[in-house]
C-alpha positions, 0 to 999 in steps of 0.5 A: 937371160934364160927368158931370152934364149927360152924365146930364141928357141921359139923364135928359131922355130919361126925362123924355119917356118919362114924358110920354109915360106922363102923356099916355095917363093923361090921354087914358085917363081922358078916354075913360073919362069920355065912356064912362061917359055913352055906355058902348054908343058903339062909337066911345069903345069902339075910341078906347079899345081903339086907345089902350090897345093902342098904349100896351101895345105899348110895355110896359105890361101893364095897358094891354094888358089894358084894350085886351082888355076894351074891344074885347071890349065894342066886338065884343060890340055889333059882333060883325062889326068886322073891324078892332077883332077883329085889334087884339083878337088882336094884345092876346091875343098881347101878353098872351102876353108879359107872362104868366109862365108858358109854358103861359099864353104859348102858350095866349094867342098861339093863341088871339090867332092865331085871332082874327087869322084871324077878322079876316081871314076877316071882311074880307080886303080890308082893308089895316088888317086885314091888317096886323096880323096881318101884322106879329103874323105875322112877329115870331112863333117859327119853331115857330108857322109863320106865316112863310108867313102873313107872307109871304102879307100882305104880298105882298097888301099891297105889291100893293095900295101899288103898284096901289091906293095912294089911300086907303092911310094913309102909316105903313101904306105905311112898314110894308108896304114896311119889312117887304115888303123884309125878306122879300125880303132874308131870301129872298136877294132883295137887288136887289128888296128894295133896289127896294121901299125905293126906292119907298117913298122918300116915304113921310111916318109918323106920328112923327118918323122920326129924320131930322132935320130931314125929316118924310119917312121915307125908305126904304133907298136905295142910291147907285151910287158905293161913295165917300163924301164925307169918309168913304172907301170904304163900309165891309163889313158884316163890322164890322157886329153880326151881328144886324143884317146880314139888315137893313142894306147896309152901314156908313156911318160907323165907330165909330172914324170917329165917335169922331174926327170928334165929337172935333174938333168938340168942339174946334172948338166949344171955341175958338169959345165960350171966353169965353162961357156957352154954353146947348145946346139939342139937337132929341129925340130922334136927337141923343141919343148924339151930344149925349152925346159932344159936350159931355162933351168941352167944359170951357166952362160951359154949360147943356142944354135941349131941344126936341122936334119931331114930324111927323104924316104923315096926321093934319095938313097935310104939312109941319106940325109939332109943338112936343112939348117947349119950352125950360124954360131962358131963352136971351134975350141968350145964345149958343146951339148948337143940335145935331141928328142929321141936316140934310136938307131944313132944313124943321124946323131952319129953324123951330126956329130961326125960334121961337128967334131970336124969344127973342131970343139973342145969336147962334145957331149950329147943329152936326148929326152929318150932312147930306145937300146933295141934299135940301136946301129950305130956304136954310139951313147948319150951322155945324159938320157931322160929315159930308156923307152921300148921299141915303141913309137912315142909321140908327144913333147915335141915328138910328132907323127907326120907333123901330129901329136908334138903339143902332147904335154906328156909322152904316149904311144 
């Protein structure tokens, strides 16, 4: 029964992704219809390269290929678009990973290299522009020498976060200070790598960061104490996987230190619900490891049902949310757990709960991997907390930065 519902949280993940997928068919053939009346509007024409360019960075080889051919339509009407031609090259690089044979690869990542350096001649003071060939730049092999071209976008681009930051779309702000600081620690830069993540704190992206409750997707902050609360001494990073140490400051949580702490909440939580039928209901999508290996510990009957929530930063008012994904299971009368990642500023998990006490359960209790007190705005407490961290940005056991870091075995920061 346990290895089921072990799987089913696997399964649920999928599931997302698959809606996901359902949900670019359906916009795609949305956009596809309006061009069909209007096939000379540059603005369905760059909704649909924008779209199929996004939906192939995740994968998707065809999607990529449609984004090539409808910003070639949108450039051959607008040839001087500065922004559609840097997403045309970041297609051509994308085509080059999805090519079989080698030739074909180089041959596609020149020519996308070209049409990034055309953007930009076309509109250098475009931090849009700059942007995507700034991150095409950095991911590229140290044979194409583009770590310079990199280094040279971003520093113009922080320049701009820290001296012209209005108008600037905060999930640009996200990136330039993630990749800046990335820089700046490679170049053995620590401290002012550490002051750049710093002052892009408050930083709100696009998608849900994996900070629990918190739209905020902070950036690495670090706290003068090496003592953690309930953790003992920040841990080396000589126990962290080797491709991740340029990245990371340290180890907050052990694998070990995990593995103990999830295992007597689980005994803690068995107690409590022993008489009763217990439903789960787990927030995506950080939660997903710890979920996990919290409930195939329990021998209680229970059932599992998620609920997704999202942020988007600048595309809504701030703090608004999202409900991605609604309970398919009724909880009217029942006991319920709900489980997330991280408890910060309680914003989310103070509405998720106020949708579901309207379902009217027979009680609710809530677990969360960690919390953080110092950010705290909601009047709201977890009844089962794994551990209380600072105010710090922790990644790892599900927890991500921009969709990074989650398959960490250990919490760091």
């Amino acid at each position: 029964m346990m290895r089921l519902l072990y799987f089913g949280a696997l399964l649920s993940f999928v599931a997302g992704s698959a809606a996901a997928a359902e949900t670019f068919r359906q916009q795609l053939t949305e956009l596809e219809a309006k061009l069909a009346t209007e096939p000379t509007n540059t603005t369905i024409l760059f909704k649909l390269g924008d779209l199929c360019h996004d939906e192939g960075a995740r994968d998707n080889a065809k999607a990529v290929e449609l984004a090539e051919k409808y910003f070639k339509q949108l450039l051959a009407i607008e040839p001087t678009n500065a922004f559609a031609t840097a997403l045309l090259g970041s297609a051509l690089t994308m085509r080059a990973r999805d090519a079989f044979w080698p030739k074909t690869r180089l041959d596609y990542v020149k020519k996308g290299i070209r049409v990034m350096d055309t953007a930009v001649q076309l509109a250098p003071e475009d931090p849009d522009v700059r942007l995507v060939r700034a991150i095409n730049s950095f991911h590229m092999p140290k044979f194409l020498e583009r770590d310079e071209i990199a280094k040279a976008d971003f520093t113009w681009l922080w320049q701009r976060v820290e001296m012209k930051p209005e108008g600037l779309k905060d999930d640009l702000k996200q990136n330039v200070a993630f990749f800046y600081g990335r820089i700046l620690k490679k170049q053995k830069k620590t401290k002012e790598a550490i002051e750049v993540w710093n002052k892009g704190h408050c930083v709100q992206p696009r998608i849900r960061s994996g900070q629990g409750d918190s739209p905020t997707a902070q950036i690495v902050a670090r706290v003068p104490c090496s003592e953690i609360p309930g953790l003992g001494r920040i841990q080396s990073k000589a126990r962290m996987p080797v491709r991740w140490r340029s990245e990371l400051a340290a180890i907050l949580v052990t694998r070990a230190q995990l593995e103990q702490r999830v295992r007597e909440l689980s005994e803690i939580i068995q107690h409590d619900f022993t008489d009763c039928e217990l439903v789960v209901v787990a927030l995506l999508t950080g939660t997903i490891m710890f979920l996990a290996d919290l409930i195939r510990r329990l021998t209680l009957p229970l059932r599992l049902d998620f609920i997704g929530v999202s942020s988007y930063g600048s595309r809504t008012a701030p703090g608004q949310l999202n409900f991605t994904k609604e309970l398919r299971l009724d909880v009217c009368g029942r006991d319920v757990l709900v489980v997330d990642d991280i408890l910060d500023t309680g914003q989310t998990l103070s509405r998720v709960l106020a949708k579901l006490r309207l379902l009217e359960p027979r009680s609710i209790k809530v677990c969360v991997l960690l919390e953080k007190q110092a950010r705290r705005t909601e009047n709201i407490q977890a009844d089962y907390v794994g551990f209380s961290v600072p105010d710090l940005f922790v990644v790892g056991y599900g927890l991500d930065f921009a969709e990074r870091y989650r398959n960490l075995p250990s919490s760091a920061y």
